[in-house]
C-alpha positions as CSV (number, residue, x, y, z in Angstrom):
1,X,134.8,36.3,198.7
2,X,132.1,33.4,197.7
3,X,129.2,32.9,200.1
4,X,129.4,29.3,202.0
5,X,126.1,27.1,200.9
6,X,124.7,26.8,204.6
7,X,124.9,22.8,206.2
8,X,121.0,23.1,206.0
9,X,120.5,23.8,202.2
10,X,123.2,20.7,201.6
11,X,120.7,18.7,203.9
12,X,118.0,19.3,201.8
13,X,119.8,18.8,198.6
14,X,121.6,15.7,199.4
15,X,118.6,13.3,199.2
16,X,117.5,14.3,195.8
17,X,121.4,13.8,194.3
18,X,121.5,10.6,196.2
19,X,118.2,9.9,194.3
20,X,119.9,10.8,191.0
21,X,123.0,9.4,191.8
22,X,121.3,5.8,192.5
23,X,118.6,6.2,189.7
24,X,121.2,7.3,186.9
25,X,124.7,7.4,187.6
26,X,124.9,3.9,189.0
27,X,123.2,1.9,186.2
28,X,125.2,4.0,183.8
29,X,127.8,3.0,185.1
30,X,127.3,-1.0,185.7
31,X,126.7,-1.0,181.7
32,X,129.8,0.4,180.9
33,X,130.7,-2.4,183.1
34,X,129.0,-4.6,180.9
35,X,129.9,-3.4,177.5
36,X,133.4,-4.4,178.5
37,X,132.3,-8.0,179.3
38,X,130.9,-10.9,176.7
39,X,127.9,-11.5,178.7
40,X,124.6,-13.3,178.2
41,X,121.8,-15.8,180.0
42,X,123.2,-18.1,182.2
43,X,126.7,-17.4,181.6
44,X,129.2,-15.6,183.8
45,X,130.7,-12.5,182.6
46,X,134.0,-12.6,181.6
47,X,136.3,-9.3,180.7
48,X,136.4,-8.8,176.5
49,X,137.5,-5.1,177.0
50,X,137.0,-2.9,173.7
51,X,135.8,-6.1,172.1
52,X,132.3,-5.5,172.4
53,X,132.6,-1.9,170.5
54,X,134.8,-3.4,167.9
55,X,132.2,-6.3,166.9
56,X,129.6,-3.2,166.6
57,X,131.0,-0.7,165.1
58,X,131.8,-3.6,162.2
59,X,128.3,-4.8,162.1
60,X,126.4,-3.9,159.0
61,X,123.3,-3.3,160.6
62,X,124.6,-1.2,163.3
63,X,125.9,1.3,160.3
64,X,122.0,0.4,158.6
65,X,120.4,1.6,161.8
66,X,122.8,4.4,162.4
67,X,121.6,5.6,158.7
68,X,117.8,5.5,159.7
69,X,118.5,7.0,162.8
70,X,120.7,9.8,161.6
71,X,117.5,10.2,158.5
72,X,114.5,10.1,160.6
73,X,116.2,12.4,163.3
74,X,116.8,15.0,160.9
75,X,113.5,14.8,159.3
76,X,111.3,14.9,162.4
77,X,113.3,17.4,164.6
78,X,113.7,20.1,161.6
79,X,110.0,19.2,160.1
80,X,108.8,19.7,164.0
81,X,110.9,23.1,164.5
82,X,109.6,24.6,160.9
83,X,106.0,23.8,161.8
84,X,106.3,25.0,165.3
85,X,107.5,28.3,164.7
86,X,104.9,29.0,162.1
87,X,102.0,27.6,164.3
88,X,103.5,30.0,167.2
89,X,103.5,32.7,164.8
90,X,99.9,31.6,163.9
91,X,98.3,31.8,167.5
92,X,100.4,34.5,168.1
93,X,98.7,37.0,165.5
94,X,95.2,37.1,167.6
95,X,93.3,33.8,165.7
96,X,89.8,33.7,166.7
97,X,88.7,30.3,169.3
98,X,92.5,30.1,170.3
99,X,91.7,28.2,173.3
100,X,89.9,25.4,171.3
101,X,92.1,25.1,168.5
102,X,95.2,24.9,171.1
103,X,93.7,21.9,172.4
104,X,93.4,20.8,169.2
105,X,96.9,20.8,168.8
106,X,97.9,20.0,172.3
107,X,95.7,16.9,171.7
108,X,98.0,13.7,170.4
109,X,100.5,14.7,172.9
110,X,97.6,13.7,175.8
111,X,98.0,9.7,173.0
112,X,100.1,6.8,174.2
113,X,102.7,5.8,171.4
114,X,100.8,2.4,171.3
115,X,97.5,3.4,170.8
116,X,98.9,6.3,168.1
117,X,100.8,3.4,166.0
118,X,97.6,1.1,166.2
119,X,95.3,3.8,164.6
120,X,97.8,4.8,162.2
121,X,98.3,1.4,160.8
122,X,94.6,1.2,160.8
123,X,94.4,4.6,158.7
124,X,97.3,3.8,156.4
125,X,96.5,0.0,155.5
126,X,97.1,-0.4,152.2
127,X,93.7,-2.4,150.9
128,X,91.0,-0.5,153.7
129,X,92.8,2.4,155.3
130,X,90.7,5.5,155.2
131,X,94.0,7.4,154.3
132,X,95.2,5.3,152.0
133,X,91.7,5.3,150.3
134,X,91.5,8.9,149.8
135,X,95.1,8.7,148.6
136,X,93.7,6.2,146.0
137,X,90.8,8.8,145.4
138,X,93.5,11.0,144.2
139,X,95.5,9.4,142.3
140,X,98.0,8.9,144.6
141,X,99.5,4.9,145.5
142,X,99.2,4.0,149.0
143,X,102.2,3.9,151.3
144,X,103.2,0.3,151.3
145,X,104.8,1.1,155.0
146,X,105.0,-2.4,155.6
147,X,107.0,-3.6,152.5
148,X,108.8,-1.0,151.1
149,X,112.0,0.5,153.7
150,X,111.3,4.1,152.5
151,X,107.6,4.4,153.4
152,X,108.3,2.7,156.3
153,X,110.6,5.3,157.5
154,X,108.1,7.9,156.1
155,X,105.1,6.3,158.0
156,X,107.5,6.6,161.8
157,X,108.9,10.1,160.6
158,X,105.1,11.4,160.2
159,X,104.1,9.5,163.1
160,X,106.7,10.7,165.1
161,X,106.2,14.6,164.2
162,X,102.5,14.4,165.0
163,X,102.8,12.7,168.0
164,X,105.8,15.3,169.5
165,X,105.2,18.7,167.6
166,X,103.2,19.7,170.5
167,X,106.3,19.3,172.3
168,X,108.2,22.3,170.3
169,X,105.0,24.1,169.7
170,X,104.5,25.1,173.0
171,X,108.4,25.8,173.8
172,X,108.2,28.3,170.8
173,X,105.0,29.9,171.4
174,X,105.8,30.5,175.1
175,X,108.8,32.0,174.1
176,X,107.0,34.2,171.2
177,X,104.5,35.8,173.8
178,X,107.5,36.5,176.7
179,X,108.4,39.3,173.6
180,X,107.5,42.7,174.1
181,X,104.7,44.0,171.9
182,X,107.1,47.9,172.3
183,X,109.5,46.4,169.8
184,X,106.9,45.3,167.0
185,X,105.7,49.4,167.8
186,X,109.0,50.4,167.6
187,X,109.5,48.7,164.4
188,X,106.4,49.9,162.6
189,X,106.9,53.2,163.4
190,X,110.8,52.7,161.7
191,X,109.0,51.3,158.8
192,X,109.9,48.3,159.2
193,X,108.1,45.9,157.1
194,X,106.2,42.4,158.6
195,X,109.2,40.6,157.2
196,X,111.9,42.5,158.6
197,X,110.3,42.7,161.9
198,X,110.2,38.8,162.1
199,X,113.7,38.9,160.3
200,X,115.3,40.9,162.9
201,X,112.8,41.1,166.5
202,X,110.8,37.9,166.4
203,X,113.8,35.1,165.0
204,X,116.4,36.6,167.1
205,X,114.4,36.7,170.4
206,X,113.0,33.1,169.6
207,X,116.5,31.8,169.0
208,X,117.2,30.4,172.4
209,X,113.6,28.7,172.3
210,X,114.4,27.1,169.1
211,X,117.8,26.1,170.3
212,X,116.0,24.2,173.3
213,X,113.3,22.5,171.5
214,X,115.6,21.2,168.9
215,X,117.9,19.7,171.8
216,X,115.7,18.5,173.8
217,X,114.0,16.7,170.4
218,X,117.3,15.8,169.1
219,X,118.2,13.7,172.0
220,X,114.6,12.3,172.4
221,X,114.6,11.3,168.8
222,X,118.2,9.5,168.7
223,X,116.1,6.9,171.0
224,X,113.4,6.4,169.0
225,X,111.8,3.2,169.7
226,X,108.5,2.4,170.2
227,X,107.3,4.3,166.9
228,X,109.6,1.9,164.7
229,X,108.9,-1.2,166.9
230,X,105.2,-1.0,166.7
231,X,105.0,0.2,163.6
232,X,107.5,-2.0,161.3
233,X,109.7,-4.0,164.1
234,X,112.5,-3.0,162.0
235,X,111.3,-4.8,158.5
236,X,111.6,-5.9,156.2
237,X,114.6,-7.7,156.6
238,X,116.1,-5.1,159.4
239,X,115.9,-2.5,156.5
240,X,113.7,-0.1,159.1
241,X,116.1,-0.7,162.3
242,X,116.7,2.8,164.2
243,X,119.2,2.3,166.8
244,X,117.5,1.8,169.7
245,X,115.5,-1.4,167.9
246,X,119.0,-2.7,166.5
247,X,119.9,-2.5,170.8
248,X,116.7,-4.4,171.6
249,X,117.6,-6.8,169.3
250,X,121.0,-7.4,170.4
251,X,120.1,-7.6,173.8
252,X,116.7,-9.5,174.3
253,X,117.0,-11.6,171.0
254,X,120.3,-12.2,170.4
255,X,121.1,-12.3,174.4
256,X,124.2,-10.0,173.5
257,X,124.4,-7.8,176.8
258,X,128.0,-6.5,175.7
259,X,127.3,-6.0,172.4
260,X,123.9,-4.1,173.7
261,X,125.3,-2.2,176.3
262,X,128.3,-1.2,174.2
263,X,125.5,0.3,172.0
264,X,123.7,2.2,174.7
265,X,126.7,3.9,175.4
266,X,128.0,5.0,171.5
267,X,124.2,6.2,171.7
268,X,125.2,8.6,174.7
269,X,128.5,9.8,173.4
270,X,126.5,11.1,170.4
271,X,123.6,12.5,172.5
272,X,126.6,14.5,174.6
273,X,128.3,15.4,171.2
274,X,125.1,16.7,169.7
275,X,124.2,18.0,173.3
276,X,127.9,20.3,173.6
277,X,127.0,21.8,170.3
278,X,123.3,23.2,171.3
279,X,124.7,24.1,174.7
280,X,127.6,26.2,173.0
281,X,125.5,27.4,171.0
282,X,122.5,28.1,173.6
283,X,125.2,29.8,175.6
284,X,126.9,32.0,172.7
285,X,122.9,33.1,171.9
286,X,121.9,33.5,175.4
287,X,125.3,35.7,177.0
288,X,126.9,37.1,173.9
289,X,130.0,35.3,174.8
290,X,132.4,32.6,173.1
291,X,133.0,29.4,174.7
């Protein structure tokens, strides 16, 4: 027989799904609205139905964009993941001054994204960016970020992984000291080398944390926007576009609100695709049981 959830506790919970309910559901909701309407300044919205997803799922530059996105997602999230789990490992194994070099690391996630782009395209101008001069002093061209798609995308991915890995760091390394220092003992005395014991105690146990970081990044990165917009705005010729720049566009340049909101939500079905995967997974790692 389930317990009934007391009128009280619903009192107290009510307010806060209002909240949610108001803050979230209800605007997602009135743009589904308006990706079914042609809609734009000063004109009256009129009912198009699945027009709006037709026109962008047969623009060009939506499928452009949706390449960038899909390349610069994959990039940053496993680039952040790889370099998180070793720096966990890192402060893990008992490094000397770990309280100042973790605030070190913690340190660009305390930068706004605006002033991070504006010192970054200050570092890596081509002609008198410090980086791009030592690059020179190497041997090495500059990143031409600003003409050449490529390096543009290189220039946000980079940007993008040092401003978040902080992000997945400290997911990963919380998880790494919840595990017992017994098992490592009970490891060594089995003769178990350093790379079985992370084989088979340390990558197991940090599965679920790995799982959530790469989530949580994986949705945050389908909406990258202010990285690509600051940096590039897309260019050259809308080679750069990520997704949520190509819905900026189509919204506050274009005036397209159906075509824009149309995009916002093909943006959500894949976050929820890509979401039901990790959470399967998550689950299947966390309970031992198929879903």
């Amino acid at each position: 027989m389930t317990a009934r959830t007391p009128l009280s506790a619903i009192a107290l919970v009510g307010p806060v799904q209002l909240m949610v309910g108001g803050i979230i559901f209800l605007p997602a909701i009135y743009v589904f609205w308006l990706s079914l309407n042609q809609s734009s300044f000063g004109q009256a919205a009129s009912f198009v139905g699945l027009a709006n997803y037709v026109k962008v799922l047969s623009d060009p530059y939506f499928w452009r964009a949706l390449v960038n996105t899909v390349i610069v997602v994959a990039v940053v999230v496993h680039l952040e993941l790889l370099l998180g789990l070793l720096m966990a490992l890192f402060f893990a194994s008992g490094v000397p001054c770990r309280a100042f070099l973790l605030a070190i690391v913690l340190a660009p996630y305390a930068v706004s994204e605006v002033s991070a782009v504006v010192m970054w395209r200050y570092l890596f101008e081509p002609d008198v960016g410090m980086m791009s001069q030592m690059l020179s002093f190497f041997g090495l061209p500059p990143i031409e970020w600003a003409v050449k798609p490529s390096h543009g995308l290189f220039m946000v991915s980079l940007l993008s992984i040092w401003l978040h890995l902080p992000f997945s760091f400290i997911i990963i390394y919380a998880a790494r000291l919840s595990i017992p220092g017994d098992l490592y003992e009970a490891g060594a005395i089995d003769g178990a080398s350093s790379w079985t014991a992370f084989r088979r105690i340390t990558l197991p146990l940090l599965m679920p944390a790995l799982l959530i970081a790469a989530l949580f990044r994986y949705i945050f990165a389908f909406r990258l926007f202010s990285e690509v917009w600051l940096m590039t705005g897309g260019g050259p010729a809308r080679t750069t576009e990520v997704l949520a720049v190509y819905l900026y566009l189509e919204a506050f340049r274009y005036n397209a609100f159906g075509s824009a909101a149309a995009t916002g939500w093909l943006l959500v079905l894949a976050s929820l695709l890509l979401a039901l995967f990790y959470l399967r997974r998550l689950y299947r790692e966390m309970f031992g049981k198929h879903v």
